[in-house]
VOZAGU-612299 format. One record per residue (C-alpha): z negated, y, x negated; residue number from 1. Coordinates in Angstrom, 2 decimals. Layout:
% VOZAGU-612299
up	north	east	num
Z	Y	X	NUM
...
This chain:
% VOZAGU-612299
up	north	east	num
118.66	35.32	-76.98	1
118.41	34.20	-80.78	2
117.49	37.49	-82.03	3
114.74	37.89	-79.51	4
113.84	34.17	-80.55	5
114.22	34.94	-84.13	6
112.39	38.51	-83.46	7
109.26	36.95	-81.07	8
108.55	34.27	-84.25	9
108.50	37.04	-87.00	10
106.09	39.04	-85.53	11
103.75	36.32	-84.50	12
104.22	34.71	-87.92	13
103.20	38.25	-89.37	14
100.14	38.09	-86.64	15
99.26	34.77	-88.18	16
99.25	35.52	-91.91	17
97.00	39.13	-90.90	18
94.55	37.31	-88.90	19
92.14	35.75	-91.65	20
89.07	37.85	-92.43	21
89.14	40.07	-89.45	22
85.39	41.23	-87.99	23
84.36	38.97	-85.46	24
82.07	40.63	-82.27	25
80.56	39.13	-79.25	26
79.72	35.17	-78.45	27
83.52	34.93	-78.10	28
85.85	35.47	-80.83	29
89.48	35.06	-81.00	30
92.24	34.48	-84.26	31
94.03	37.76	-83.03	32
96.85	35.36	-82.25	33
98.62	35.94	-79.01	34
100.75	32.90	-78.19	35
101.04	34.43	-74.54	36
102.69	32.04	-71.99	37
105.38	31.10	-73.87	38
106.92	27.90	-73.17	39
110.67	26.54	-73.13	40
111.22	23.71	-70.94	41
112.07	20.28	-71.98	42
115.47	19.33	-72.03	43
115.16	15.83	-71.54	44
117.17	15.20	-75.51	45
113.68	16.36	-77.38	46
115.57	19.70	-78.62	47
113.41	23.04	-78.07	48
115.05	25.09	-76.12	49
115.14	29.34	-76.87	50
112.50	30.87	-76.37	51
111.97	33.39	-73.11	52
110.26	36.49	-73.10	53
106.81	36.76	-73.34	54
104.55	37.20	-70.64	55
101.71	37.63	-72.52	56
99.27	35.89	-69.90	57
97.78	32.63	-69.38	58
99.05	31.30	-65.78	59
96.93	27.64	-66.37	60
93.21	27.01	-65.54	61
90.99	30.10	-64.90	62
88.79	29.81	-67.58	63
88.97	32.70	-69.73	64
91.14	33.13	-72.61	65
92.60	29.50	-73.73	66
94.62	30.81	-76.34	67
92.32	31.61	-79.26	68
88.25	32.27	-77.10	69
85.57	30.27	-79.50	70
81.98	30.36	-78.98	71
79.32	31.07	-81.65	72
76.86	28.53	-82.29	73
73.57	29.96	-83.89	74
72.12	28.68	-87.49	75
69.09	26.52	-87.29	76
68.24	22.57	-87.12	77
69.08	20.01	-84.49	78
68.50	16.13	-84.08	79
71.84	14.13	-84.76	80
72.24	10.21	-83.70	81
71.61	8.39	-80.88	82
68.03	9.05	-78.99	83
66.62	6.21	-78.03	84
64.26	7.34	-76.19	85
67.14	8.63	-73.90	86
69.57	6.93	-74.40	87
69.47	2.83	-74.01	88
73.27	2.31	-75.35	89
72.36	2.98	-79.03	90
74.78	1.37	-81.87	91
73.82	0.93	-85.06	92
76.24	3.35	-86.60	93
74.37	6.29	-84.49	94
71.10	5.28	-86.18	95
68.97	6.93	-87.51	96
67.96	9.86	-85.07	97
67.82	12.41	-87.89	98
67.52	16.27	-88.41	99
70.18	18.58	-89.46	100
70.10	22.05	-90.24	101
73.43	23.82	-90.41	102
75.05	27.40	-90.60	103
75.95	29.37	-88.02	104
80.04	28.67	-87.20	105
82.58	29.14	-84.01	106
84.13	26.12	-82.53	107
87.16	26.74	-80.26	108
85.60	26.34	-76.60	109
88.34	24.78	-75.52	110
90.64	21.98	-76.56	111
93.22	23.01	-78.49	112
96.82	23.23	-75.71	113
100.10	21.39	-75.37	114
101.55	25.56	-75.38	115
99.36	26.57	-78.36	116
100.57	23.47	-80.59	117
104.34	23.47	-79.82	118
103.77	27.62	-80.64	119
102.66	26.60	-84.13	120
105.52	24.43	-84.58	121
108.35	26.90	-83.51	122
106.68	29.16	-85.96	123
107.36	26.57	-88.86	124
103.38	26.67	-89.53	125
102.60	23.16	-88.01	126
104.62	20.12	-87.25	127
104.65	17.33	-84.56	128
105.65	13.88	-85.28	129
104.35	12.35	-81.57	130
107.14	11.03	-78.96	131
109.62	13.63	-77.41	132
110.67	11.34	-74.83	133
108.86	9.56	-71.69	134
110.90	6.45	-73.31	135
109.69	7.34	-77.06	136
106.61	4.85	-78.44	137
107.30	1.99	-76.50	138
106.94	3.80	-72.89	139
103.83	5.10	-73.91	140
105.65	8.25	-74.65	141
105.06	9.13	-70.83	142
100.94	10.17	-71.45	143
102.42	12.97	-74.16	144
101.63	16.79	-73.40	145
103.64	18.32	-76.03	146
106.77	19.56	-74.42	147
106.31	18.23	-70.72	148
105.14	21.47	-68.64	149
101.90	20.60	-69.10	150
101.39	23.39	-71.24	151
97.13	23.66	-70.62	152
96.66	20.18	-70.96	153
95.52	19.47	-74.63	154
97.80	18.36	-77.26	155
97.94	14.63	-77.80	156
99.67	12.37	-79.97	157
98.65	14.35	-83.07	158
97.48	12.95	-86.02	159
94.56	13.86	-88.84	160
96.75	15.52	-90.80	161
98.84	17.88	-88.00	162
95.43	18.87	-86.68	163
94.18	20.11	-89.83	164
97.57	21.98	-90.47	165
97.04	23.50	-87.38	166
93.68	24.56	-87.82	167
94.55	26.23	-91.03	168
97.47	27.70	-90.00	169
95.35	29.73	-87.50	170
92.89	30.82	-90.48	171
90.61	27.86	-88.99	172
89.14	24.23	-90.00	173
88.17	20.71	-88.35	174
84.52	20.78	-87.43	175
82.39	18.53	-89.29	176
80.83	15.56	-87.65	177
77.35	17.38	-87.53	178
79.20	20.64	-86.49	179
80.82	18.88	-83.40	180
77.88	16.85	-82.00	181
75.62	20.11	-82.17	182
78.29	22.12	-80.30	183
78.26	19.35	-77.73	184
74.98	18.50	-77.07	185
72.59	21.46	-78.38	186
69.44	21.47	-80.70	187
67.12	18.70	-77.87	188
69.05	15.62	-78.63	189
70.37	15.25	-75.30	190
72.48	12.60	-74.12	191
75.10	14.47	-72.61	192
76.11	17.82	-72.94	193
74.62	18.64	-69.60	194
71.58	16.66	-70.05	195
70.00	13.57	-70.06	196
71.00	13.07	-66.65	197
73.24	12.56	-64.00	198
75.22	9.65	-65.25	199
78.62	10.71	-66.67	200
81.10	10.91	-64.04	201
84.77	12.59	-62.98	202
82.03	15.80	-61.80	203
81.48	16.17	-65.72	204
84.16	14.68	-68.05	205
88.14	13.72	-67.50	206
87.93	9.74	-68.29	207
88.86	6.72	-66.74	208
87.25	6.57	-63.11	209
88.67	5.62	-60.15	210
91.56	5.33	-62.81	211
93.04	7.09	-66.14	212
92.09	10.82	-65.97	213
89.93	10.69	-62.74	214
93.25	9.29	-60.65	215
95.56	11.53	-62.49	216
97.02	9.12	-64.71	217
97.12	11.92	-67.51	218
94.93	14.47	-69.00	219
94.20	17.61	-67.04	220
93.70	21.46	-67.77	221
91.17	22.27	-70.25	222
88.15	23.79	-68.93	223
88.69	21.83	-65.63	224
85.03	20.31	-65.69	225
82.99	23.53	-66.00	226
79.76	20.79	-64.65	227
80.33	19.27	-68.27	228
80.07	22.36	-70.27	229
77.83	22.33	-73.22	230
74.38	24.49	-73.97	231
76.85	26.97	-76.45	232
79.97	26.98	-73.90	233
82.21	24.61	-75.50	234
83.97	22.46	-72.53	235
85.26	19.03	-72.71	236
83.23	17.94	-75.52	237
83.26	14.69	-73.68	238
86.57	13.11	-71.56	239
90.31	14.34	-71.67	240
90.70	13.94	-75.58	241
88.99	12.07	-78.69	242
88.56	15.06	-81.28	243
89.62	14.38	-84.40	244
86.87	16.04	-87.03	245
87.11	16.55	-90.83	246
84.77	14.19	-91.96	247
85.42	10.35	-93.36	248
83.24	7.59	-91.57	249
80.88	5.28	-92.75	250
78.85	3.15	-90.58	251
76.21	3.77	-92.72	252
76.61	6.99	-93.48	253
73.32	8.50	-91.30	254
70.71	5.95	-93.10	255
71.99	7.31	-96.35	256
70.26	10.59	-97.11	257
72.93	13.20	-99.12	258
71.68	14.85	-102.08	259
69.86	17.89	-100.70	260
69.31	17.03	-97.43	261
70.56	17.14	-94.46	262
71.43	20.63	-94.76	263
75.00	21.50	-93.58	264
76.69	17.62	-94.30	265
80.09	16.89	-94.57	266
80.50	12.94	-94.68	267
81.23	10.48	-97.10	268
83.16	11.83	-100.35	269
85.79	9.47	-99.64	270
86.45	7.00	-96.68	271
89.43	5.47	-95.59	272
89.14	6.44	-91.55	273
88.48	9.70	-90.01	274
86.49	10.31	-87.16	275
87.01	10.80	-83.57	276
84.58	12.35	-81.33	277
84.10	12.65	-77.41	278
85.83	10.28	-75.54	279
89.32	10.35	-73.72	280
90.67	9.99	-70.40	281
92.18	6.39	-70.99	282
90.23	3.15	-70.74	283
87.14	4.37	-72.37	284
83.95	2.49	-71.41	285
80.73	5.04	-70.09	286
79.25	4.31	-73.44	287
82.11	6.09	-75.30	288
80.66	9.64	-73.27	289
77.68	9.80	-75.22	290
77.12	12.86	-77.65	291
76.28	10.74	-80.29	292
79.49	8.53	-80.20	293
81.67	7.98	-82.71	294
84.96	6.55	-83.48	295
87.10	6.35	-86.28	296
90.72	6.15	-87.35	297
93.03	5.86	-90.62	298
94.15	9.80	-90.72	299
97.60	9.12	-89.45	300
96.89	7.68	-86.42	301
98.39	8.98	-83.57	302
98.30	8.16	-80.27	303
98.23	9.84	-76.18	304
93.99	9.21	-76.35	305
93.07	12.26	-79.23	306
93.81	15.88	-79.73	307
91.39	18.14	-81.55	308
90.00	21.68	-81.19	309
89.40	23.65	-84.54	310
86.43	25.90	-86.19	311
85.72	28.78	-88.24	312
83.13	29.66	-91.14	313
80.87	32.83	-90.12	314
């Protein structure tokens, strides 16, 4: 069993290191990465146990590919910030309503797993310094998807820094702020990434209604809410996980023009929080499932509320 374990991690190690650079086709693109279904079951001590063989298929929600599927969101301009004239629950850090213009990129259309996470930790590429233990964090430890069986939930409990080990490790990046709110909500300044309308509810987004994670007490499957999906194809841009992005926060940031425009921004040069995008399925009010949202943290905050997904450069 080791040397299969030992032999399964070399080759997708060797997968991981070739998959930079390689022509991408379609709406959909993928790192070349097969993590397969791969998943050891928790022990109840923390330890990983070996490593099985590998199905090579996806037994969780039928929604494509989860393992690697991105969709491709065209060059051009949208409007970033809060629309007033749509949207009544305005705050003053999503002011002004403002113009960007930014490359064309791929952002993961799904959040990234529990399964693809723990993968890039057996592999030595990532690590994972959230609760192994329903008792771990003060009981809070019981709302963690790394390691449970809930393998197609998203990761949790990871902070800035994991996330953007992650993302690199799979020859990707954190979104930028302006990257993330025009993969969730298009180039018409909705409110939602369905519209301006219905109201967000447990038909749309994974939050707390009728309790935490629509009754569920947890997260759920990514891609579960196909009603919530966004003009490009990217689901759960709002509910089940904050999203951890690349950029530092300023409250003032948007009434602060960067040199050159609004053309491709990145944030603040330096800021001491990072921010958090799209709401979660814990105690989050309605007004947190807004495109134009944001929340910030210090960069090694972790808790069960935020995950992340990941992007890539054209």
């Amino acid at each position: 069993m080791q040397s299969m374990r030992h032999g399964w991690l070399a080759l997708s190690l060797s997968l991981v290191l070739g998959a930079c650079g390689q022509a991408e086709t379609h709406g959909q693109v993928g790192t070349g990465i097969d993590t397969g279904s791969n998943t050891s079951t928790d022990t109840g001590s923390g330890s990983e146990s070996d490593i099985s063989t590998d199905t090579g298929t996806d037994t969780g929600t039928d929604a494509g590919s989860t393992e690697d599927a991105m969709v491709l969101v065209p060059a051009g301009s949208f409007w970033m910030g809060c629309h007033e004239a749509v949207d009544h629950e305005c705050l003053d850090d999503e002011r002004p309503y403002h113009e960007v213009t930014l490359d064309a990129f791929y952002i993961d259309t799904y959040e990234v797993r529990a399964a693809q996470f723990r993968t890039c930790v057996l592999l030595g590429r990532c690590t994972y310094g959230g609760p192994m233990n329903d008792s771990d964090d003060g009981g809070w430890g019981v709302f963690r998807n790394y390691n449970t069986g809930r393998d197609n939930h998203p990761v949790n409990y990871v902070n800035w820094f994991e996330a953007k080990k992650f993302c690199e490790a799979y020859c990707k990046r954190l979104p930028t702020e302006a990257e993330w709110e025009r993969a969730a909500r298009g180039t018409d300044g909705r409110k939602y990434p369905w519209g301006n309308s219905p109201l967000v509810s447990c038909d749309y987004a994974v939050m707390d209604d009728g309790g935490w994670g629509c009754g569920s007490d947890q997260t759920m499957e990514v891609g579960s809410r196909p009603l919530g999906v966004s003009p490009e194809g990217a689901h759960d841009m709002l509910g089940n996980v904050y999203e951890w992005t690349a950029d530092a926060y300023d409250s003032g940031y948007f009434a602060q023009t960067p040199d050159g425009g609004w053309v491709n921004p990145s944030g603040p040069d330096n800021g001491e929080y990072r921010l958090l995008r799209g709401g979660s399925s814990f105690y989050d009010g309605v007004d947190a499932f807004r495109a134009s949202s944001r929340n910030y943290n210090t960069p090694s905050f972790r808790n069960f509320v935020n995950g992340f997904r990941c992007a890539k450069s054209l």
